[in-house]
N, C-alpha and C positions, 0 to 999 in steps of 0.2 A: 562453139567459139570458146578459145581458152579464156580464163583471168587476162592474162599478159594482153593479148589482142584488143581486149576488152581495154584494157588501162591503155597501150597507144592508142587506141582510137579518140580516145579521152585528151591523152595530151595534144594531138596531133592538131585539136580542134582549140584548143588553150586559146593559144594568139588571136582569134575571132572572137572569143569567147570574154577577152578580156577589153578590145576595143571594143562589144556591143554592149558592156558593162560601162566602160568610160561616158558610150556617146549617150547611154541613157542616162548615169549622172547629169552630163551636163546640160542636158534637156527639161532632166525634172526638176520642176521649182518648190520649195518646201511650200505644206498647207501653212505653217506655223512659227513664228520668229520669237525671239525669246526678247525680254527687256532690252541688254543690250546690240541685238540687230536690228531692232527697230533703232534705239537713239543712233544707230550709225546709216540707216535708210534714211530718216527723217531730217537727224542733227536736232530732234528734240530729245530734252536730258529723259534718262529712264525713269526718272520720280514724276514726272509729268505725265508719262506712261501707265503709270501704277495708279497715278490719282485720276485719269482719264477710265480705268476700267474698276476701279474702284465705287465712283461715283455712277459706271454706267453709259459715260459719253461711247465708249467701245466696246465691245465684244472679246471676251477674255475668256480665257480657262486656266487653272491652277491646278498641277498634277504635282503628289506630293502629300506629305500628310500636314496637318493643322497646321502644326508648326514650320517654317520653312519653306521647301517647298518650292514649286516655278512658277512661273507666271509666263504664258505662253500667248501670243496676240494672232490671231488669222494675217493672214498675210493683206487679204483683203480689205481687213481693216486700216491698215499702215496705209494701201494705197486710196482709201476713201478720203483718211484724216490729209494726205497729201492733195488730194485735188480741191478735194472742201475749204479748207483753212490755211492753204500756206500761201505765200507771194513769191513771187523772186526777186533777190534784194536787190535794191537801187543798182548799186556797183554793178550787178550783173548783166542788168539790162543794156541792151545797144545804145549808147548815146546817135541824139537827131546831128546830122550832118552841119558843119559849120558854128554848131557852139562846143566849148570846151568846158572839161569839168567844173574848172575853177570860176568862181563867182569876182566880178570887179569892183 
C-alpha cells in the first residue's frame, strides 16, 4: 500500500473521526474545576473556596509551585458542598396558591 493511499484513507475517515471527538467532549465531565468554576457552579465567591479547602472543610489539590500556583476542587466536592449546605432562595421557590408575595 503506497504513502498517498495510506493518507486518503486517513482523511477519508476525518469527518467521523471528528464528530467521535466532539461527542466524547461533550460526554466527558472534568474530575476537577478551578476556583473560578466552582464560584460560577455554586455562586459562592472563590475566597470562600480557598478558605473552605484551606481549613479542610474540602478536598483540594494545588498544582504549581510554592508560590502561586492553582488550586484545583473535585468536581465532587462542589456537588457535596451543594447538596449539604445550600437552600434555594425564598424568590425561588413556588409560592402556595392564593396568597400573594406582598404582605398587607
Amino acid at each position: 500500500m503506497s504513502r498517498k493511499t495510506e493518507m486518503k484513507r486517513v482523511n477519508d475517515d476525518a469527518p467521523g473521526i471528528r464528530k467521535a471527538k466532539i461527542r466524547l467532549a461533550q460526554e466527558v465531565e472534568p474530575m476537577f474545576v478551578g476556583l473560578e468554576q466552582a464560584q460560577i457552579i455554586s455562586g459562592v465567591s472563590r475566597w470562600t473556596w480557598r478558605k473552605w479547602a484551606r481549613t479542610g472543610v474540602i478536598d483540594s489539590l494545588k498544582v504549581g509551585g510554592l508560590r502561586g500556583g492553582r488550586l484545583l476542587i473535585p468536581i465532587g466536592e462542589v456537588r457535596r458542598m451543594l447538596s449539604e449546605h445550600f437552600r434555594p432562595r425564598m424568590k425561588d421557590l413556588p409560592q402556595p396558591a392564593g396568597k400573594s408575595g406582598a404582605r398587607a
